[in-house]
C-alpha positions as CSV (number, residue, x, y, z in Angstrom):
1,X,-26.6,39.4,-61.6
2,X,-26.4,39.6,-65.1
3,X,-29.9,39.4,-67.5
4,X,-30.4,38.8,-71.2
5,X,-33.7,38.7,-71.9
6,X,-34.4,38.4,-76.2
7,X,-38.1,39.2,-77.7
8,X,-39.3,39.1,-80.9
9,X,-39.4,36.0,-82.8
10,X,-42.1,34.5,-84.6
11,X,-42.9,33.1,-87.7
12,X,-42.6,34.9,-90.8
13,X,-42.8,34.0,-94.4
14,X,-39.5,33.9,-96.4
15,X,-39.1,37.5,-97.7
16,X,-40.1,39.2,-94.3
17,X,-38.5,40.8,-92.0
18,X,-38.5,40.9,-87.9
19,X,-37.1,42.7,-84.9
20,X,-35.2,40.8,-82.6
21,X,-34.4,42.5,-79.4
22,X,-32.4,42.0,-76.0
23,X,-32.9,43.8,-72.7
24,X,-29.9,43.2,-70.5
25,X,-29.5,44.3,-66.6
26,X,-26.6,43.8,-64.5
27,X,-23.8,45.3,-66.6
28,X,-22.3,48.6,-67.7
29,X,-23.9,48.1,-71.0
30,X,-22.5,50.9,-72.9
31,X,-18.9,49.9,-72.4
32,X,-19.4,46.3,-73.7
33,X,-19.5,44.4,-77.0
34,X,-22.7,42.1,-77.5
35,X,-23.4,39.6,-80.0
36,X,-26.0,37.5,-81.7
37,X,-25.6,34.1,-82.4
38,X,-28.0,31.7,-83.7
39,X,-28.9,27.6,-83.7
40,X,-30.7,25.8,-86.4
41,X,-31.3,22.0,-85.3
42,X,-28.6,19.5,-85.2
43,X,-26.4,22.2,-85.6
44,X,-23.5,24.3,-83.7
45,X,-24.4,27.9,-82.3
46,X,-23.1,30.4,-84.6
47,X,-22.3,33.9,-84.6
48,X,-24.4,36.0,-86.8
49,X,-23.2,39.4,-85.6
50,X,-21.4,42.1,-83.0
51,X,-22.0,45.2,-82.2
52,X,-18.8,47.2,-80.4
53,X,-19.2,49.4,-77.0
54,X,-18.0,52.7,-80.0
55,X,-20.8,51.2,-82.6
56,X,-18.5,49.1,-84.9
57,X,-20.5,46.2,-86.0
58,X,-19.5,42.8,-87.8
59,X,-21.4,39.9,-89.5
60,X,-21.4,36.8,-90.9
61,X,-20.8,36.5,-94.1
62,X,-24.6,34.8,-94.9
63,X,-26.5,37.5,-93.2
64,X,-24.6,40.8,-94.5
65,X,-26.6,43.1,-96.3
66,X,-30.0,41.8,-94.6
67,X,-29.4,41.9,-90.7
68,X,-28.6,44.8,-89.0
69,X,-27.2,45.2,-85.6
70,X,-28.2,48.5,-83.6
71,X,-28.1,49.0,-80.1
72,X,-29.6,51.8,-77.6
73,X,-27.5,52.5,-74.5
74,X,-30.6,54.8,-72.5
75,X,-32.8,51.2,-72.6
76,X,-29.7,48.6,-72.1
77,X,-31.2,46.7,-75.2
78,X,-29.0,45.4,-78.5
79,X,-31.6,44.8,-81.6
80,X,-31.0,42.3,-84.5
81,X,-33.4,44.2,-87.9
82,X,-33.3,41.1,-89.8
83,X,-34.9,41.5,-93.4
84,X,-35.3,39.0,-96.6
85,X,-35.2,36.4,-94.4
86,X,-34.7,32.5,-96.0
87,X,-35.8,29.4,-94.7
88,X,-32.3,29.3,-93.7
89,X,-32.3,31.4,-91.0
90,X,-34.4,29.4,-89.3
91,X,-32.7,29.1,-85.7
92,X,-33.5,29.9,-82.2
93,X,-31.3,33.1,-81.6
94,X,-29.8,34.0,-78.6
95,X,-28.1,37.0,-77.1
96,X,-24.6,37.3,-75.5
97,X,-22.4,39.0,-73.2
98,X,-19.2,37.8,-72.5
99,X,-20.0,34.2,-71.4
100,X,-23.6,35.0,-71.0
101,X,-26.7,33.5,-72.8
102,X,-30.0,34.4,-72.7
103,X,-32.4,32.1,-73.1
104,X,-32.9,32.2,-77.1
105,X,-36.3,33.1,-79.3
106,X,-37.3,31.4,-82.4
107,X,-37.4,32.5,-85.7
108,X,-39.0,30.4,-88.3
109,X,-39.1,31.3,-92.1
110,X,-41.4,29.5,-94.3
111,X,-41.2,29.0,-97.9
């Protein structure tokens, strides 16, 4: 059975910087892409970045240069660095897999 299980949220002032991270079970982990999305209220969940099964990562456009993707295939867990963070990236995140979720953490930047 497949398991996402994120950690790290919290609330930070804008300007800091947190670690999200994702443990996953019940897949071959190093042969799979995973992904970070995130959901800010009233809005759709969107994709803030990817991290190939080779190491080839992607972002969106309004997190590049201050989130970094990384992902450590001994402890099945994908990280999110995220750094200068904005009021703006104030969502719940959540990890994926394929059509997987887990279960989302929040991340709340004051100003």
């Amino acid at each position: 059975q497949v398991q996402l299980v994120e950690s790290g949220g919290g609330l930070v002032q804008a300007g800091g910087s947190l670690r999200l991270s994702c443990a996953a079970s019940g897949i071959i982990f190093r042969v799979n892409t995973m992904a970070w999305y995130r959901q800010a209220p009233g809005k759709q969940r969107d994709l803030v970045a990817t991290i190939s099964s080779a190491g080839s990562t992607n972002y969106a456009d309004s997190v590049k240069g201050r989130f970094t993707i990384s992902r450590d295939n001994v402890k099945n867990t994908v990280y999110l660095q995220m750094n200068s963070l904005k009021p703006e990236d104030t969502a719940v995140y959540y990890c994926k897999y394929n059509s997987w979720w887990g279960q989302g953490t929040q991340v709340t930047v004051s100003s």
